[in-house]
N, C-alpha and C positions, 0 to 999 in steps of 0.2 A: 858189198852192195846189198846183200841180201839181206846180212843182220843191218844193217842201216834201218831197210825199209820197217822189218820186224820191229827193230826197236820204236820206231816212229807209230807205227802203230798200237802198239802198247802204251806208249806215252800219250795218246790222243785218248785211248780209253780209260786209262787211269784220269786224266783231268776229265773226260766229259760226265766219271761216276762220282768224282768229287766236286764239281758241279752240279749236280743232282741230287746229291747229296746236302748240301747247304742248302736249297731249295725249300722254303715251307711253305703250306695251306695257308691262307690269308686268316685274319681273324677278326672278329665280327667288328663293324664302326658304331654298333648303337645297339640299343635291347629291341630284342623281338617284340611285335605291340600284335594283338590280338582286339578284334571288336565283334561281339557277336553281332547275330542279326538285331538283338534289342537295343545294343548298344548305336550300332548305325543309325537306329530308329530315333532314340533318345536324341542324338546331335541332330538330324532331320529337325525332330521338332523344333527344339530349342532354337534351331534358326531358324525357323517358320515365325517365331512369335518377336522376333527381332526385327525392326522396321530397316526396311532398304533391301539390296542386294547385302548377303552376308556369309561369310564361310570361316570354320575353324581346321583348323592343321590336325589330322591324328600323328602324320609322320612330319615334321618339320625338314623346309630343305637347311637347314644351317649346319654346312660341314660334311652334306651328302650331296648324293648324283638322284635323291628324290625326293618329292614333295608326296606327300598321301591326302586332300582334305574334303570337306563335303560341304558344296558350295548349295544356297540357295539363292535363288533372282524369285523378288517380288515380280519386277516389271525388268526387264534392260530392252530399249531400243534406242536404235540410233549408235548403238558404242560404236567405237573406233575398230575398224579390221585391222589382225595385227599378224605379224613373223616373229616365229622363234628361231633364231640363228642356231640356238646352241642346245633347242631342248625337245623332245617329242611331249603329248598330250595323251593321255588316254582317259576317256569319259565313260561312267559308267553312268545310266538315268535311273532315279529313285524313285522319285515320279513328277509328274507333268511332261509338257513339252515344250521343245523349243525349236528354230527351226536354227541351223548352222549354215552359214555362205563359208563353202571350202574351196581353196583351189585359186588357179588367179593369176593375177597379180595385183600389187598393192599401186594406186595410184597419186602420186608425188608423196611419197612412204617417208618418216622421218623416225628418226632412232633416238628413241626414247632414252636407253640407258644402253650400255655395250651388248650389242647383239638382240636387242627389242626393239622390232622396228611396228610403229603404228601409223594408221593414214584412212581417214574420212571415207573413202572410198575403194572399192576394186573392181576391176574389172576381171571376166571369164570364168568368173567361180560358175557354181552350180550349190541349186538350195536343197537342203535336206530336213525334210521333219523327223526328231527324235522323241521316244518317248516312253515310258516308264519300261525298263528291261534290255532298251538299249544298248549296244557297246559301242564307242568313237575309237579309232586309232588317228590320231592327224601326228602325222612326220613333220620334225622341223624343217623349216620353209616353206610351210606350206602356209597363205593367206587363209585366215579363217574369221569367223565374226556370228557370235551367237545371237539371236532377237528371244527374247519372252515376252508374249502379251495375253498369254491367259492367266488363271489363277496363281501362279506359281509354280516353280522349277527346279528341283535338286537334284543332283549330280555329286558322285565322287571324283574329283580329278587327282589321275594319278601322272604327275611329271616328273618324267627322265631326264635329267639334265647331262650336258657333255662332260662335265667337268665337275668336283666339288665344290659346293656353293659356299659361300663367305660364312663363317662363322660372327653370330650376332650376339 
Protein backbone atom coordinates (compact mmCIF):
# COMPACT_ATOMS: atom_id res chain seq x y z
CA UNK A 1 0.00 0.00 0.00
CA UNK A 2 2.63 2.24 0.77
CA UNK A 3 4.74 1.95 -2.50
CA UNK A 4 1.26 2.25 -4.39
CA UNK A 5 0.61 5.46 -2.75
CA UNK A 6 4.59 6.54 -3.41
CA UNK A 7 4.35 5.48 -6.86
CA UNK A 8 1.17 7.48 -7.60
CA UNK A 9 2.63 10.37 -6.37
CA UNK A 10 5.58 10.31 -8.35
CA UNK A 11 3.60 9.76 -11.37
CA UNK A 12 1.45 12.83 -10.65
CA UNK A 13 4.67 14.93 -10.56
CA UNK A 14 6.47 13.54 -13.32
CA UNK A 15 3.07 14.41 -15.65
CA UNK A 16 2.43 17.80 -13.89
CA UNK A 17 6.44 18.87 -14.79
CA UNK A 18 5.75 17.50 -18.21
CA UNK A 19 2.93 19.61 -18.47
CA UNK A 20 4.75 22.55 -17.54
CA UNK A 21 6.98 21.87 -19.35
CA UNK A 22 5.08 22.00 -22.97
CA UNK A 23 3.77 25.11 -21.71
CA UNK A 24 4.98 28.33 -23.64
CA UNK A 25 4.77 32.36 -23.30
CA UNK A 26 2.23 33.53 -25.94
CA UNK A 27 3.77 35.38 -28.84
CA UNK A 28 3.06 38.59 -30.09
CA UNK A 29 -0.56 38.85 -32.72
CA UNK A 30 0.58 42.14 -34.46
CA UNK A 31 3.72 44.82 -34.36
CA UNK A 32 4.21 47.17 -31.48
CA UNK A 33 2.90 50.74 -32.95
CA UNK A 34 4.29 53.79 -31.13
CA UNK A 35 2.77 57.48 -31.80
CA UNK A 36 4.58 60.29 -30.28
CA UNK A 37 2.98 63.19 -28.78
CA UNK A 38 3.36 64.96 -32.58
CA UNK A 39 2.16 62.16 -34.05
CA UNK A 40 -1.16 62.04 -32.04
CA UNK A 41 -1.28 65.69 -32.83
CA UNK A 42 -0.84 65.24 -36.63
CA UNK A 43 -3.94 62.78 -36.87
CA UNK A 44 -5.82 65.41 -34.42
CA UNK A 45 -5.48 67.69 -37.09
CA UNK A 46 -5.85 66.10 -40.00
CA UNK A 47 -9.31 65.16 -38.77
CA UNK A 48 -10.14 68.59 -37.76
CA UNK A 49 -9.93 69.65 -41.31
CA UNK A 50 -12.08 66.62 -42.64
CA UNK A 51 -15.87 67.66 -42.66
CA UNK A 52 -18.23 65.60 -40.33
CA UNK A 53 -17.74 63.42 -37.50
CA UNK A 54 -14.34 61.57 -38.41
CA UNK A 55 -11.77 59.04 -36.93
CA UNK A 56 -8.86 57.03 -38.11
CA UNK A 57 -7.63 53.42 -36.66
CA UNK A 58 -3.74 53.65 -35.22
CA UNK A 59 -4.51 49.92 -33.87
CA UNK A 60 -7.00 48.22 -36.10
CA UNK A 61 -9.52 45.69 -34.34
CA UNK A 62 -9.32 43.10 -37.25
CA UNK A 63 -8.14 39.81 -35.68
CA UNK A 64 -7.63 41.44 -32.27
CA UNK A 65 -9.52 42.03 -28.67
CA UNK A 66 -8.43 46.07 -29.63
CA UNK A 67 -9.37 48.77 -31.36
CA UNK A 68 -6.80 52.02 -30.74
CA UNK A 69 -8.25 55.38 -32.77
CA UNK A 70 -8.68 59.15 -32.57
CA UNK A 71 -11.94 60.17 -33.05
CA UNK A 72 -12.96 63.67 -33.91
CA UNK A 73 -16.96 65.08 -33.70
CA UNK A 74 -17.49 68.37 -35.49
CA UNK A 75 -21.12 68.47 -34.06
CA UNK A 76 -22.97 64.98 -32.85
CA UNK A 77 -26.43 65.44 -31.17
CA UNK A 78 -29.09 63.54 -30.93
CA UNK A 79 -27.10 60.08 -31.86
CA UNK A 80 -28.60 57.08 -30.77
CA UNK A 81 -27.53 55.59 -26.84
CA UNK A 82 -25.92 52.39 -27.34
CA UNK A 83 -24.57 48.84 -25.40
CA UNK A 84 -21.60 46.95 -25.86
CA UNK A 85 -22.46 43.41 -25.17
CA UNK A 86 -19.04 42.15 -25.68
CA UNK A 87 -16.57 45.29 -25.45
CA UNK A 88 -15.44 47.96 -22.67
CA UNK A 89 -14.45 51.82 -23.95
CA UNK A 90 -11.90 53.77 -22.85
CA UNK A 91 -11.68 57.66 -23.79
CA UNK A 92 -9.07 59.48 -23.58
CA UNK A 93 -9.92 63.88 -24.32
CA UNK A 94 -7.48 65.64 -26.64
CA UNK A 95 -9.34 68.57 -26.56
CA UNK A 96 -12.77 70.11 -26.51
CA UNK A 97 -15.81 68.87 -24.77
CA UNK A 98 -18.48 66.77 -24.76
CA UNK A 99 -20.91 65.86 -22.45
CA UNK A 100 -21.51 61.77 -22.00
CA UNK A 101 -25.13 60.17 -20.74
CA UNK A 102 -23.84 56.85 -18.86
CA UNK A 103 -25.67 54.53 -17.08
CA UNK A 104 -29.30 53.40 -17.50
CA UNK A 105 -31.01 51.75 -19.29
CA UNK A 106 -31.63 51.67 -23.06
CA UNK A 107 -35.30 52.24 -23.89
CA UNK A 108 -37.09 49.72 -26.52
CA UNK A 109 -33.04 49.03 -27.39
CA UNK A 110 -32.61 47.07 -30.70
CA UNK A 111 -29.51 45.17 -31.87
CA UNK A 112 -27.95 46.55 -34.47
CA UNK A 113 -25.46 43.74 -35.33
CA UNK A 114 -24.55 40.74 -32.56
CA UNK A 115 -24.14 42.19 -29.36
CA UNK A 116 -24.63 46.17 -30.45
CA UNK A 117 -27.55 47.20 -29.13
CA UNK A 118 -28.84 50.88 -29.88
CA UNK A 119 -32.11 52.96 -28.95
CA UNK A 120 -33.37 56.79 -29.25
CA UNK A 121 -33.53 57.02 -25.87
CA UNK A 122 -32.56 56.06 -22.09
CA UNK A 123 -33.59 56.24 -19.08
CA UNK A 124 -31.49 56.77 -15.40
CA UNK A 125 -28.36 57.73 -16.80
CA UNK A 126 -26.51 60.57 -15.33
CA UNK A 127 -24.63 63.48 -17.41
CA UNK A 128 -21.07 64.04 -17.50
CA UNK A 129 -19.05 66.95 -18.87
CA UNK A 130 -15.56 65.90 -20.20
CA UNK A 131 -12.76 67.66 -21.43
CA UNK A 132 -9.45 68.10 -22.76
CA UNK A 133 -7.20 65.57 -20.15
CA UNK A 134 -9.91 63.55 -19.30
CA UNK A 135 -10.00 59.85 -18.94
CA UNK A 136 -13.64 57.67 -19.67
CA UNK A 137 -13.56 54.03 -18.41
CA UNK A 138 -17.41 52.79 -19.65
CA UNK A 139 -17.71 48.79 -18.96
CA UNK A 140 -19.64 46.87 -21.28
CA UNK A 141 -23.30 47.17 -20.74
CA UNK A 142 -23.36 49.99 -19.75
CA UNK A 143 -25.88 52.64 -21.91
CA UNK A 144 -23.86 55.57 -22.93
CA UNK A 145 -24.35 58.35 -25.57
CA UNK A 146 -21.94 61.25 -26.36
CA UNK A 147 -23.45 64.98 -27.36
CA UNK A 148 -20.85 67.66 -28.92
CA UNK A 149 -22.04 71.24 -29.59
CA UNK A 150 -19.20 73.40 -29.11
CA UNK A 151 -16.30 73.95 -31.38
CA UNK A 152 -15.20 70.49 -31.79
CA UNK A 153 -14.14 67.14 -30.01
CA UNK A 154 -11.21 64.69 -30.04
CA UNK A 155 -10.77 61.73 -28.29
CA UNK A 156 -8.71 58.60 -28.49
CA UNK A 157 -10.81 55.45 -28.03
CA UNK A 158 -9.42 52.77 -26.86
CA UNK A 159 -11.82 49.38 -27.25
CA UNK A 160 -11.36 46.00 -25.43
CA UNK A 161 -13.30 43.60 -27.05
CA UNK A 162 -14.40 40.06 -25.64
CA UNK A 163 -13.29 38.18 -28.23
CA UNK A 164 -11.15 38.48 -31.44
CA UNK A 165 -12.64 40.50 -33.88
CA UNK A 166 -13.21 39.25 -37.68
CA UNK A 167 -10.59 39.66 -39.81
CA UNK A 168 -11.34 42.19 -42.82
Amino acid sequence: MRFNYFAMIVTVAALAGAASAQRQPSTPKGPIVIKSKQQVADIQRSLEKKPGNTNEDVVAASGKQTRVAVFHDEKRVDDLNEVHDGSDDVYYVLDGTATLLLGGSLVDPKETSPGEWRAKTAVGGQRYVIKKGDLVFVPRGTPHQRTVTGKGFSMILIKIFEADQPVK
